[in-house]
C-alpha positions as CSV (number, residue, x, y, z in Angstrom):
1,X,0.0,0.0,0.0
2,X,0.8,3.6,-0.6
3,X,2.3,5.4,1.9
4,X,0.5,9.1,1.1
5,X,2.2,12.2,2.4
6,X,-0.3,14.6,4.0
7,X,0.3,18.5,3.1
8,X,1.8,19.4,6.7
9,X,4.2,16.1,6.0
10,X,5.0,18.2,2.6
11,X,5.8,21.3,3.5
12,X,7.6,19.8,6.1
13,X,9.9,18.2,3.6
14,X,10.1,21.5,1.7
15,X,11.7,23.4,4.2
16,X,13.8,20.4,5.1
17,X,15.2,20.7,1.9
18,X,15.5,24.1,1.6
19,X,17.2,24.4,5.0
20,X,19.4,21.5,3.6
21,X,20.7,23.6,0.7
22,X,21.0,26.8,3.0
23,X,23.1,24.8,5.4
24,X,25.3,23.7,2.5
25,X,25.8,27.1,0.7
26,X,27.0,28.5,4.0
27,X,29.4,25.8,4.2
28,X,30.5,26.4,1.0
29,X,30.5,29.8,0.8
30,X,33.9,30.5,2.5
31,X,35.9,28.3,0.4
32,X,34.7,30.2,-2.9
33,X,37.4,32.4,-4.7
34,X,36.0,32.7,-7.7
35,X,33.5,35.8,-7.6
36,X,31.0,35.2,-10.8
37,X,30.2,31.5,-8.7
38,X,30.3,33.0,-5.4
39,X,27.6,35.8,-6.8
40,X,25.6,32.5,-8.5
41,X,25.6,31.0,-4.8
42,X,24.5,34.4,-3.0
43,X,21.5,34.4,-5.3
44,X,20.3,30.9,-4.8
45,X,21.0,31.1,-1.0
46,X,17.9,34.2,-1.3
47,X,15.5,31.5,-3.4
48,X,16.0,29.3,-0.7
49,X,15.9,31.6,2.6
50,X,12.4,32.7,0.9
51,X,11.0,29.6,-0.3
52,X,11.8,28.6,3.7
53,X,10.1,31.2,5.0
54,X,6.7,30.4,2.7
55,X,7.1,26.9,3.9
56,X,7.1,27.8,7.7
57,X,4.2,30.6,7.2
58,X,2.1,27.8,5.3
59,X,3.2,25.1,8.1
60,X,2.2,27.3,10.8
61,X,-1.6,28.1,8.8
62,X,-1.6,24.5,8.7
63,X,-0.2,23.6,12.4
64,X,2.6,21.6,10.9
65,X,5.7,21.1,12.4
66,X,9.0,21.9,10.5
67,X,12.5,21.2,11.8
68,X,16.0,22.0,10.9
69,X,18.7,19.4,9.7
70,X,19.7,17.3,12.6
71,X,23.5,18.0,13.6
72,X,24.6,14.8,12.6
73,X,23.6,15.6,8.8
74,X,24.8,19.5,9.1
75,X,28.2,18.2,10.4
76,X,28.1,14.9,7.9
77,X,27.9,18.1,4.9
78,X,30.4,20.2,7.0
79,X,32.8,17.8,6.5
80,X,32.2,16.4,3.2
81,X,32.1,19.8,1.3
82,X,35.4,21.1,3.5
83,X,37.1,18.0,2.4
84,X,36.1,18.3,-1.1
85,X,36.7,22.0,-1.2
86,X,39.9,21.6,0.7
87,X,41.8,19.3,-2.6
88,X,40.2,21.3,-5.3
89,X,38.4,24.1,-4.6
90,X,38.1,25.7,-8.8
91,X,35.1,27.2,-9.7
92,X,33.9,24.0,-11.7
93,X,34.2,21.6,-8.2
94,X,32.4,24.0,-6.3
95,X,29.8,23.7,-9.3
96,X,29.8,19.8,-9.5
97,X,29.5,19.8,-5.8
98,X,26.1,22.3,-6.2
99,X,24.6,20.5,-9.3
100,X,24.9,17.1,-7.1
101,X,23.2,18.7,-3.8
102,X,20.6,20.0,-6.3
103,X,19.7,17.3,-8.0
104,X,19.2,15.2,-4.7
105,X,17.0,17.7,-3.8
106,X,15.2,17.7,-7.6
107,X,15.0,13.9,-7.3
108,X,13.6,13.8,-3.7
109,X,11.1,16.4,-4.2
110,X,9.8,15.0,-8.1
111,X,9.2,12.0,-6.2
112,X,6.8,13.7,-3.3
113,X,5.5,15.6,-6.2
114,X,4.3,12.4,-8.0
115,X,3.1,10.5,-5.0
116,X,1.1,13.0,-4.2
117,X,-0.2,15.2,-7.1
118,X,-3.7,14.5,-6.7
119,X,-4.0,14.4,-3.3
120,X,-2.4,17.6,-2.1
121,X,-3.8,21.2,-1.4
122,X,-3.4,24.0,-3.9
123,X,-0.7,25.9,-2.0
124,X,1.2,22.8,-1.0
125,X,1.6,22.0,-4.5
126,X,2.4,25.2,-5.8
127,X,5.2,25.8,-3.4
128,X,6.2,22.6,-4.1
129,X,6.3,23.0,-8.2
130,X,8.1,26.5,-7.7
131,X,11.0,24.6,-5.3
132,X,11.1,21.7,-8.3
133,X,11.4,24.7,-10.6
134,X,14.3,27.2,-9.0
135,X,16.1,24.1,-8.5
136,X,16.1,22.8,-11.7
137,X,17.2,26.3,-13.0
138,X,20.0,26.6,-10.4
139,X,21.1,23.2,-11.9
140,X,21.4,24.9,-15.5
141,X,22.8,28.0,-14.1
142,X,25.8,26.3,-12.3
143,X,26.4,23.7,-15.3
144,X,28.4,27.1,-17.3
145,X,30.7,26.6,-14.6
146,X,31.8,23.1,-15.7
């Protein structure tokens, strides 16, 4: 049987994974010397930091509970991105390491999106299709760094 996600479980899992990317772009962030990527970054880091904040207004309308990254995942992408910054650190890494956290996110979020399409409220999906959507032009937008 189908495990169906209810819309507070949703928007749960969108700020989850907006935090997520937030949390990685401010790890990343310091080990960027290359400015035109570094500007890329700042501007995605303000997609996410507002798609978060429509995801815990919406959440609270709906008395859903959202929650940040544990610490053990925040310090589990700490260290991977420092020790993949820390060999090679050019502007085409930082991009492959990006494009990879983005298209987690894509894949994870396509997949809520499908299971439940006709089951979830209006603004849960919308919020939803415009995360799938910045993410998947944040994915072109970094692929000019390769």
């Amino acid at each position: 049987m189908e495990n169906i996600k209810t819309d507070g479980e949703i928007v749960a899992e969108i700020y989850r994974n907006a935090q997520i990317a937030l949390t990685s772009i401010s790890d990343i962030l310091p080990e960027i010397d290359d400015e035109a990527i570094r500007k890329e970054i700042l501007s995605e880091h303000e997609e996410y930091e507002r798609i978060c904040a429509e995801a815990a207004l919406l959440a609270k309308r709906m008395g859903a509970e959202v929650k940040e990254p544990s610490p053990v995942k925040k310090a589990m992408m700490w260290s991977a991105i420092k020790m993949n910054a820390a060999t090679d650190n050019s502007r085409s890494n930082i991009a492959q390491m990006m494009i990879r956290g983005t298209v987690t996110g894509i894949t994870s979020l396509k997949t809520t999106m499908t299971e439940g399409e006709h089951v979830m409220g209006e603004e849960v999906k919308t919020l939803l299709k415009e995360l799938i959507t910045l993410e998947e032009n944040f994915e072109e937008k970094l692929k000019k760094y390769l």
